[in-house]
C-alpha positions as CSV (number, residue, x, y, z in Angstrom):
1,X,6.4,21.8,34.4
2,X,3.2,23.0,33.3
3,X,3.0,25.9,30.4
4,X,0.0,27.8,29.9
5,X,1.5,30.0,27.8
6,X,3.7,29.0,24.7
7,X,5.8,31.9,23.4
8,X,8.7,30.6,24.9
9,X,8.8,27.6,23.5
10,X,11.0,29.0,20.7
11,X,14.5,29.7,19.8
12,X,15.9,33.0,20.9
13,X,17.1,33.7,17.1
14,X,13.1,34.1,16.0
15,X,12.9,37.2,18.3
16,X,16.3,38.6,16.8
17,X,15.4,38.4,14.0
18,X,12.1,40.1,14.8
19,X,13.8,43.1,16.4
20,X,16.3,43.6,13.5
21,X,12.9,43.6,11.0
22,X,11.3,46.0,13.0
23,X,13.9,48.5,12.0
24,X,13.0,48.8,8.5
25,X,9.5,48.2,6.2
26,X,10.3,44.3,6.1
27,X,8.8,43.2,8.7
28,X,5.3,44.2,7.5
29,X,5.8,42.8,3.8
30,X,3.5,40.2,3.0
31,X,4.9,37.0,3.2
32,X,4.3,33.0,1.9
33,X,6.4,30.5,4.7
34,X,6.0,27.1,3.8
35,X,6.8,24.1,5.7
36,X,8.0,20.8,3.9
37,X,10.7,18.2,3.9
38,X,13.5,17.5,1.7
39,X,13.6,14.0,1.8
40,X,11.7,11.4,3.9
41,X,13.9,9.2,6.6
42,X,16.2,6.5,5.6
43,X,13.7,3.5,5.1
44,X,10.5,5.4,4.5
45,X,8.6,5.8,1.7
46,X,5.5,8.3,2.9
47,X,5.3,10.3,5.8
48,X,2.0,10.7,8.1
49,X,1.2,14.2,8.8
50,X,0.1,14.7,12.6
51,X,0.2,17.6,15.1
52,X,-1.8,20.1,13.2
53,X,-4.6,20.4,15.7
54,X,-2.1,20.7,18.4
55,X,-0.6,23.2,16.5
56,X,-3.8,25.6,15.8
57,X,-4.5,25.0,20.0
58,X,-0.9,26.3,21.2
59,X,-1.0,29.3,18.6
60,X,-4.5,30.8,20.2
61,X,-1.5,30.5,23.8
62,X,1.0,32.1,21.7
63,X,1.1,35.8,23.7
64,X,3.6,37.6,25.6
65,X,2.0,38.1,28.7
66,X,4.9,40.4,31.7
67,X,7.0,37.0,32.5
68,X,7.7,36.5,29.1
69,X,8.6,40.3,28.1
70,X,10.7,40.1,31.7
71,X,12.7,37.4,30.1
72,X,13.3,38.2,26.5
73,X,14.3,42.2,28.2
74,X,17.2,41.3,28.7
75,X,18.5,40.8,24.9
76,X,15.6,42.9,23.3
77,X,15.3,46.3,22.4
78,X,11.9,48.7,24.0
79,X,10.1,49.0,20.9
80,X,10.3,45.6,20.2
81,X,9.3,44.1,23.7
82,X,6.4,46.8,23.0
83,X,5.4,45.0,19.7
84,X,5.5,41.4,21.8
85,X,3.5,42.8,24.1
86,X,0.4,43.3,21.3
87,X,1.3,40.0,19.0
88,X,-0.8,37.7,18.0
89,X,-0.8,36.2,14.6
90,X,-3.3,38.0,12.2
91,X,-2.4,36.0,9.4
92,X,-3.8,32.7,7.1
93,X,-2.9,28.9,7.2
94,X,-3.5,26.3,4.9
95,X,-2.6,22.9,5.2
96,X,-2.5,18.9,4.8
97,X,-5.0,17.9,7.1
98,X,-3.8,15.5,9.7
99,X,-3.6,11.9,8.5
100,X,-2.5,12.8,5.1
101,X,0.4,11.0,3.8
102,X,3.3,12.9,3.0
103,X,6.2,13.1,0.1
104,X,9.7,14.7,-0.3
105,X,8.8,18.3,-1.2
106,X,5.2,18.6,0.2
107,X,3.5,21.8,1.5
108,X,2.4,20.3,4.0
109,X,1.6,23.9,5.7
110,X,1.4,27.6,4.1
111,X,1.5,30.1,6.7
112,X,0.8,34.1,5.2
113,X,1.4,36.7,6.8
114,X,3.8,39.6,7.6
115,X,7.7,38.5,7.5
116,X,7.8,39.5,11.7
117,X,4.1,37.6,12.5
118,X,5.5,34.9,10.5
119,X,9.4,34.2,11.4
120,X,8.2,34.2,14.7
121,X,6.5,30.8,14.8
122,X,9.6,28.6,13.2
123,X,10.3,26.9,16.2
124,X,6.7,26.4,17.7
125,X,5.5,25.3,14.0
126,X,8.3,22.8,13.7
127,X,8.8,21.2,17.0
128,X,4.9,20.3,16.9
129,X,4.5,18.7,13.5
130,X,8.6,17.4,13.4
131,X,7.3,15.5,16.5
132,X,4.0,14.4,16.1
133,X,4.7,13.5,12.4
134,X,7.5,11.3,13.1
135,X,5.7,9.6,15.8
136,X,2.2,8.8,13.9
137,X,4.9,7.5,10.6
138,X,6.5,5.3,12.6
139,X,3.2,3.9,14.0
140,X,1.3,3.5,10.4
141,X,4.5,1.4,9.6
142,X,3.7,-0.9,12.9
143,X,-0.2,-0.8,12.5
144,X,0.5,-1.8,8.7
145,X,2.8,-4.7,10.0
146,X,0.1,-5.7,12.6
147,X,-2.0,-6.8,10.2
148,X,-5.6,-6.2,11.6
149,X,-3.9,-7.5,15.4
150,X,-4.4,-4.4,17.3
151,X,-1.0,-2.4,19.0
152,X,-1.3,-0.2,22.2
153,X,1.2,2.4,22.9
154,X,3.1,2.0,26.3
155,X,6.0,4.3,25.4
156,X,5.3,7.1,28.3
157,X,8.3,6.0,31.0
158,X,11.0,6.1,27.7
159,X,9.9,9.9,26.7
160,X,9.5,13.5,28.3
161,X,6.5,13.5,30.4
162,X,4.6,16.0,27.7
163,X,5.9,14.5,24.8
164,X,4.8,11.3,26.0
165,X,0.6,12.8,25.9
166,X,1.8,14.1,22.3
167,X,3.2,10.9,21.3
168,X,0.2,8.7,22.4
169,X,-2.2,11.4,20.5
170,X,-0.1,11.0,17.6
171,X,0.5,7.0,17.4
172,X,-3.7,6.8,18.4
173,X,-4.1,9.2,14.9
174,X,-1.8,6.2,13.1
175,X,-4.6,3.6,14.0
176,X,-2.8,2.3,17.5
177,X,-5.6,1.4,19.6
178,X,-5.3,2.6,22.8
179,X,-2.3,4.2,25.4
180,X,-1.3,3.2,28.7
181,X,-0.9,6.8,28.9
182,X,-3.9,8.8,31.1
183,X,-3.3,12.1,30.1
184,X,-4.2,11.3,26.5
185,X,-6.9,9.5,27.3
186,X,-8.4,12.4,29.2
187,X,-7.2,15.3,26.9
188,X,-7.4,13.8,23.8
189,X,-10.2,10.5,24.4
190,X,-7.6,7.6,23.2
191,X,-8.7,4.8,24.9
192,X,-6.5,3.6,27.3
193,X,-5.6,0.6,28.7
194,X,-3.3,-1.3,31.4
195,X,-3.3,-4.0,34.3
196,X,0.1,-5.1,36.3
197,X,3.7,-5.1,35.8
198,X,6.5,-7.8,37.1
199,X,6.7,-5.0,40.3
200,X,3.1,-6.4,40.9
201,X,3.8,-10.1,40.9
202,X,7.1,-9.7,42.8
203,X,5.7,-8.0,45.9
204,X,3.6,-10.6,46.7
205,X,6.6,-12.3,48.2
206,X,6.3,-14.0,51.8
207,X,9.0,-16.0,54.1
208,X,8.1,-19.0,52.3
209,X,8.8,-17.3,48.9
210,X,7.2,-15.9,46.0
211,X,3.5,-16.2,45.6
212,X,2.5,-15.5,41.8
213,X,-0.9,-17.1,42.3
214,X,-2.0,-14.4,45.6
215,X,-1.1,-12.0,42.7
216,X,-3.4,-13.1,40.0
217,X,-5.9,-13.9,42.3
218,X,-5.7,-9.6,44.2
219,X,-5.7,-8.9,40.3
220,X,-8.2,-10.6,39.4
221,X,-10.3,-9.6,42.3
222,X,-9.8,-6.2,41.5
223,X,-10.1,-6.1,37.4
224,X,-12.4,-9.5,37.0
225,X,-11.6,-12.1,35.2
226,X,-11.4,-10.7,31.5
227,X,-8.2,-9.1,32.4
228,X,-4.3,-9.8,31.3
229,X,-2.2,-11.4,33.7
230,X,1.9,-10.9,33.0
231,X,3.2,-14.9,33.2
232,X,7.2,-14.5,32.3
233,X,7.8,-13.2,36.0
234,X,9.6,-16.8,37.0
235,X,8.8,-19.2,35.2
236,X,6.6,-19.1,31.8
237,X,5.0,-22.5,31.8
238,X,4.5,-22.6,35.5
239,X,2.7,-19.1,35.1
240,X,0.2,-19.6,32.7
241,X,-0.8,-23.0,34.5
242,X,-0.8,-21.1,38.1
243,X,-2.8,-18.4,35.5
244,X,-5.6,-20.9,34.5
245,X,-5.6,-22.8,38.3
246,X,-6.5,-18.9,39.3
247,X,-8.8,-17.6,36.6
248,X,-10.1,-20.4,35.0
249,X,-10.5,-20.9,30.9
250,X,-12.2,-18.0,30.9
251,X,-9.5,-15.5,31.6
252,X,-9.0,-12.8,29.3
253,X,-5.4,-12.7,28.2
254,X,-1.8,-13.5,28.9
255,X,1.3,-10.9,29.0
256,X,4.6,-11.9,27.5
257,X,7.1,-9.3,27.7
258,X,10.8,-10.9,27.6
259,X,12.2,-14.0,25.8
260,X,12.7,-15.4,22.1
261,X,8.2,-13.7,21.8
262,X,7.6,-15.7,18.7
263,X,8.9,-19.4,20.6
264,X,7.2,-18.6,23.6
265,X,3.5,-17.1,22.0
266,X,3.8,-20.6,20.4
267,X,4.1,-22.6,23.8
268,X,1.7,-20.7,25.3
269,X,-0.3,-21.1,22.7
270,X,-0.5,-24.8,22.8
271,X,-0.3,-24.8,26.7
272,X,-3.6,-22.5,27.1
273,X,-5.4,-25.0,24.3
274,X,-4.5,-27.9,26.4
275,X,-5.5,-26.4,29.5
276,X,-9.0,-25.7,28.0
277,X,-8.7,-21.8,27.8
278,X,-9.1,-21.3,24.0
279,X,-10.2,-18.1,24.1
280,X,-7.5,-16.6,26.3
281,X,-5.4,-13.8,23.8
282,X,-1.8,-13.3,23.9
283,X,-0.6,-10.1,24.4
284,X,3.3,-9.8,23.5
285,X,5.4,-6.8,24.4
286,X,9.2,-5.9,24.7
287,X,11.0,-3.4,22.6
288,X,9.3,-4.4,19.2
289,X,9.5,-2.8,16.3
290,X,7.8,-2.7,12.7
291,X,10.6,-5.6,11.9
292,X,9.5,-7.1,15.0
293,X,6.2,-7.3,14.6
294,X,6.0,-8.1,11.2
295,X,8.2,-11.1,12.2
296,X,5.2,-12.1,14.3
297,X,2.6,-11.9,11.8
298,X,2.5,-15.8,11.6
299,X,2.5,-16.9,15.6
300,X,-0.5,-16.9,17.1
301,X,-0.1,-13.3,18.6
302,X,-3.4,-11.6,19.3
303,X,-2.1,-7.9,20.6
304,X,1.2,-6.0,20.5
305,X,2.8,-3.7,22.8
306,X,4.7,-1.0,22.2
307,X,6.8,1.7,23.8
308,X,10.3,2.5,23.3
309,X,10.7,2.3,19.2
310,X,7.8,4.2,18.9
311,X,8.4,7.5,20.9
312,X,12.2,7.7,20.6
313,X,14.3,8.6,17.8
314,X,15.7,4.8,17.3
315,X,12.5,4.3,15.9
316,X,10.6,6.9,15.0
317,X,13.7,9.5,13.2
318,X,13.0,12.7,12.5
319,X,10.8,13.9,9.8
320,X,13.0,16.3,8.6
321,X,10.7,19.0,7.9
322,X,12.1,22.5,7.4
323,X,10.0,26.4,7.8
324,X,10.8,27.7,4.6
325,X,10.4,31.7,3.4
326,X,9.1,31.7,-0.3
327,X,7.5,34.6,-1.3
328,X,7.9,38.3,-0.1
329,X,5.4,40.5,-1.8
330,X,4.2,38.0,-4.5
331,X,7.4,37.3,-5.3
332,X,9.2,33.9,-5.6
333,X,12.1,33.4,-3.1
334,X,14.5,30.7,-3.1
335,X,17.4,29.3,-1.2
336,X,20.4,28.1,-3.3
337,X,23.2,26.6,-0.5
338,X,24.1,23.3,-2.0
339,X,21.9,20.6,-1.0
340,X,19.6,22.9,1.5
341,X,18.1,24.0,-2.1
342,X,14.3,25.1,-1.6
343,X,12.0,26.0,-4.4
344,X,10.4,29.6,-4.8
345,X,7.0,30.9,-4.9
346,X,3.9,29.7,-3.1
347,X,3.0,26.3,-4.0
348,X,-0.2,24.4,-3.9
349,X,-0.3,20.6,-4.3
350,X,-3.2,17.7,-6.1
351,X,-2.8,13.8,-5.8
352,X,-2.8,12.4,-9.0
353,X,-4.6,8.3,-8.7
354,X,-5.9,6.1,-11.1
355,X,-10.1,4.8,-11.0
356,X,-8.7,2.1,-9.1
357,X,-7.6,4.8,-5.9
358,X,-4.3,4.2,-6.2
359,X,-1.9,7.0,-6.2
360,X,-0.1,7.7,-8.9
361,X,1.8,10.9,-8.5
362,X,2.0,14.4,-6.2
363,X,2.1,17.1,-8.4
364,X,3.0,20.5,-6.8
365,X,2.2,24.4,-8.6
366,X,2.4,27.8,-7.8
367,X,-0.9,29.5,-6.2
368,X,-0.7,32.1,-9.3
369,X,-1.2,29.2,-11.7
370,X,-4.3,26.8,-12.9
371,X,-4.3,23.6,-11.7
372,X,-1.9,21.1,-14.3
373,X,-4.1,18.7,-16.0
374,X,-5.0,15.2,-15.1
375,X,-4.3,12.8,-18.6
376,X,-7.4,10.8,-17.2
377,X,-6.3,10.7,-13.6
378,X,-8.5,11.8,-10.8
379,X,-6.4,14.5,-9.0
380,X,-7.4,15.5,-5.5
381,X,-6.0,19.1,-3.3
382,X,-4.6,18.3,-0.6
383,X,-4.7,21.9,1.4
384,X,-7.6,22.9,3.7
385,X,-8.0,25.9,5.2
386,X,-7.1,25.9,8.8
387,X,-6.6,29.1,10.0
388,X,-8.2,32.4,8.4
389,X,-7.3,35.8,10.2
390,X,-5.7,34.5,13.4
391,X,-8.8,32.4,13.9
392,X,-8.8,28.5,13.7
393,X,-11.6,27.3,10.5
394,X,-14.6,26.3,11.5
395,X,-15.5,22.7,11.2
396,X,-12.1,21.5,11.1
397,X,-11.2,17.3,11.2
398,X,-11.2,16.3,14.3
399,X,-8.5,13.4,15.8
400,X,-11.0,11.0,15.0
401,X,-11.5,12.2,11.7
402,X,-7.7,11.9,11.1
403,X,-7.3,8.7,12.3
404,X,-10.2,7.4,9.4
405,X,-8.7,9.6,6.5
406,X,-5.2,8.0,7.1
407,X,-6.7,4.5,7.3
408,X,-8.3,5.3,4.2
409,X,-5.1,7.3,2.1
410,X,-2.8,3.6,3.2
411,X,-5.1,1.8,1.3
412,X,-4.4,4.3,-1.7
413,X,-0.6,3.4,-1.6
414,X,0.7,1.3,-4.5
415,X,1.5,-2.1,-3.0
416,X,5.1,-1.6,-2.8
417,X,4.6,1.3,-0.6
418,X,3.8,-0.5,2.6
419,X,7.2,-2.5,2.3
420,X,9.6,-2.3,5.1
421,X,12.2,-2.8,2.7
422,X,14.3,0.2,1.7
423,X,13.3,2.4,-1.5
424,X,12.2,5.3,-3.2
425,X,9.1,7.2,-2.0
426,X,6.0,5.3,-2.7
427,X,5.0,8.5,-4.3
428,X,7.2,10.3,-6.5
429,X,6.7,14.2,-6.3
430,X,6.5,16.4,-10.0
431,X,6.6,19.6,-9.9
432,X,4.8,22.3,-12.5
433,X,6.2,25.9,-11.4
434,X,6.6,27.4,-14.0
């Protein structure tokens, strides 16, 4: 399914809520909606912020053109399938930039507005950055466990065939380094990369049986001889000797993708030395996690694959973040339902970190206020402009630029913060409202 327009890609209540507003002066009060989460997901101690530039591109599609008002008709009242008809969103939006690390209680976006331009894009803001951001978390934690040994994403045949473009995007922005995925690589230029799968290998079976060696050689034929050939078909050892017999010590690589990886990376290891092809990398791949991965670190693995823990909830849970109203005509509102609590007023936020870079502290104020002091720490704002009248900034960090910052704000962490272990936040949050 292919949408060039994205109003509907939102939860009928928005538009409810709309119409009743558009009954009374609300709905043109200026108002502050923040986005943020609670708490970060069991296990984590920062989030990743991602999906803003995807964001600020489906907002510009965010119109009701006649098939949209011919849908929402039939639950909506005239005047406010007129108002539809002329919305687009007028208003400001200030943000974390993508690759900033996030903490329990973060602004991470500031949307102001009116109340009805506003409440309208809950469900758009939220299913973009919930997504994205949990996707580009769960991939800092793998790239972190990696170690400098590079990971591409292959996750596209366990996800939604959109989410899977959004999901490569995302784990790229996390320092992955490439996609198997196509559609990323041509909308959003992450490398991509791919050779064969088992499929491959197995048709090149005859009345006299399989043939692994006619595969590598039609692969090799058609990708030269620097590519990856997939050995655990049959069997292992047999394939990386019928692997070397075909491509010679100078092949490129190897593919493991089922077994005890760590055992077997070792075996091959050894085999490929013996056989003369030192240079040939090992590639290993098979539902691996962080855990996984980091497991790894000391066999002589040269690149990871991974797919299905990245781009499904198992491994990469939600990240919680919640579209928040706080402020309706400069003043502070707050919800109070037991643990659902938000905090009032429009906030801006500054990173506390010692000489040394490393973070000590988010500390988090209201907009109305002067920035809290530092006590000799260097503190940094973490809101850009990103939208000013409707209009995306110009000049804005590009995926690229993302992908260096985040590289750059891990490296800030205090050391316990890139742990897998459970804990608190690496970060803890303070706020100074007032």
């Amino acid at each position: 399914m292919t949408i060039d327009n994205t109003a509907l890609l939102t939860d009928q209540y928005e538009l409810t809520m709309v119409s009743a507003a558009l009954r009374h002066p609300m709905a043109h009060r200026p108002c502050v909606f923040e986005v943020f989460a609670r708490r970060l997901p069991d296990g984590r101690r920062y989030g990743v912020v991602a999906g803003t530039g995807r964001l600020i591109d489906e907002l510009a599609r965010f119109r009701f053109g006649e098939e949209e008002l011919a849908s929402v008709s039939r639950f909506l009242d005239d005047d406010t399938v007129r108002w539809l008809r002329d919305y687009r969103f007028t208003g400001d939006i200030d943000g974390y930039r993508e690759g900033e690390l996030y903490f329990p209680g973060s602004p991470i976006l500031s949307v102001r507005t009116t109340f009805a331009e506003g409440v309208l894009l809950e469900t758009l803001i939220l299913s973009i950055l919930n997504h994205d951001s949990a996707i580009a978390s769960a991939a800092a934690r793998m790239v972190s466990a990696a170690a400098g040994r590079p990971i591409i994403e292959m996750g596209s045949r366990r996800t939604h065939e959109r989410a899977a473009v959004a999901s490569a995007r995302a784990a790229y922005l996390a320092g992955v380094a490439a996609t198997s995925n196509l559609e990323a690589a041509r909308t959003y230029g992450v490398p991509s990369a791919g050779t064969a799968a088992h499929a491959f290998t197995l048709g090149f079976t005859g009345p006299d049986g399989p043939d692994e060696k006619a595969a590598f050689a039609a692969q090799i034929e058609a990708l030269a001889i620097g590519t990856t050939l997939l050995v655990d078909t049959y069997d292992i050892t047999q394939g990386v000797r019928n692997a070397i017999d075909v491509a010679g010590t100078g092949l490129g690589g190897v593919r493991i993708d089922s077994g005890d990886l760590g055992v077997l990376a070792r075996q091959v290891r050894d085999q490929l030395d013996s056989l003369g092809a030192t240079d040939t990398k090992i590639v290993v791949s098979g539902d691996l996690d962080e855990y996984a991965i980091a497991s790894l670190r000391a066999e002589p693995v040269d690149t990871y694959g991974v797919g299905t823990s990245l781009v499904t909830g198992s491994g990469a849970p939600t990240a919680g973040m919640i579209y928040k109203l706080v402020e309706v005509d400069g003043l502070p509102v707050a919800k109070r339902a037991s643990h659902k609590e938000s905090k009032g007023g429009a906030k801006r936020a500054v990173r506390a970190a010692r000489a040394s870079g490393t973070i000590v502290e988010e500390i988090l104020y209201r907009t109305v206020d002067d920035p809290p002091s530092s006590d000799g720490l260097t503190l940094r704002p973490l809101q850009i402009p990103l939208v000013r009248g409707g209009d995306p900034v110009d000049g804005l960090p590009t995926l690229e630029n993302g992908r260096t910052h985040l590289a750059d704000a891990l490296v800030s962490l205090p050391w316990e913060g890139l742990g897998l272990s459970h804990g608190d936040p690496a970060v803890p949050t303070r706020y100074v409202l007032g």
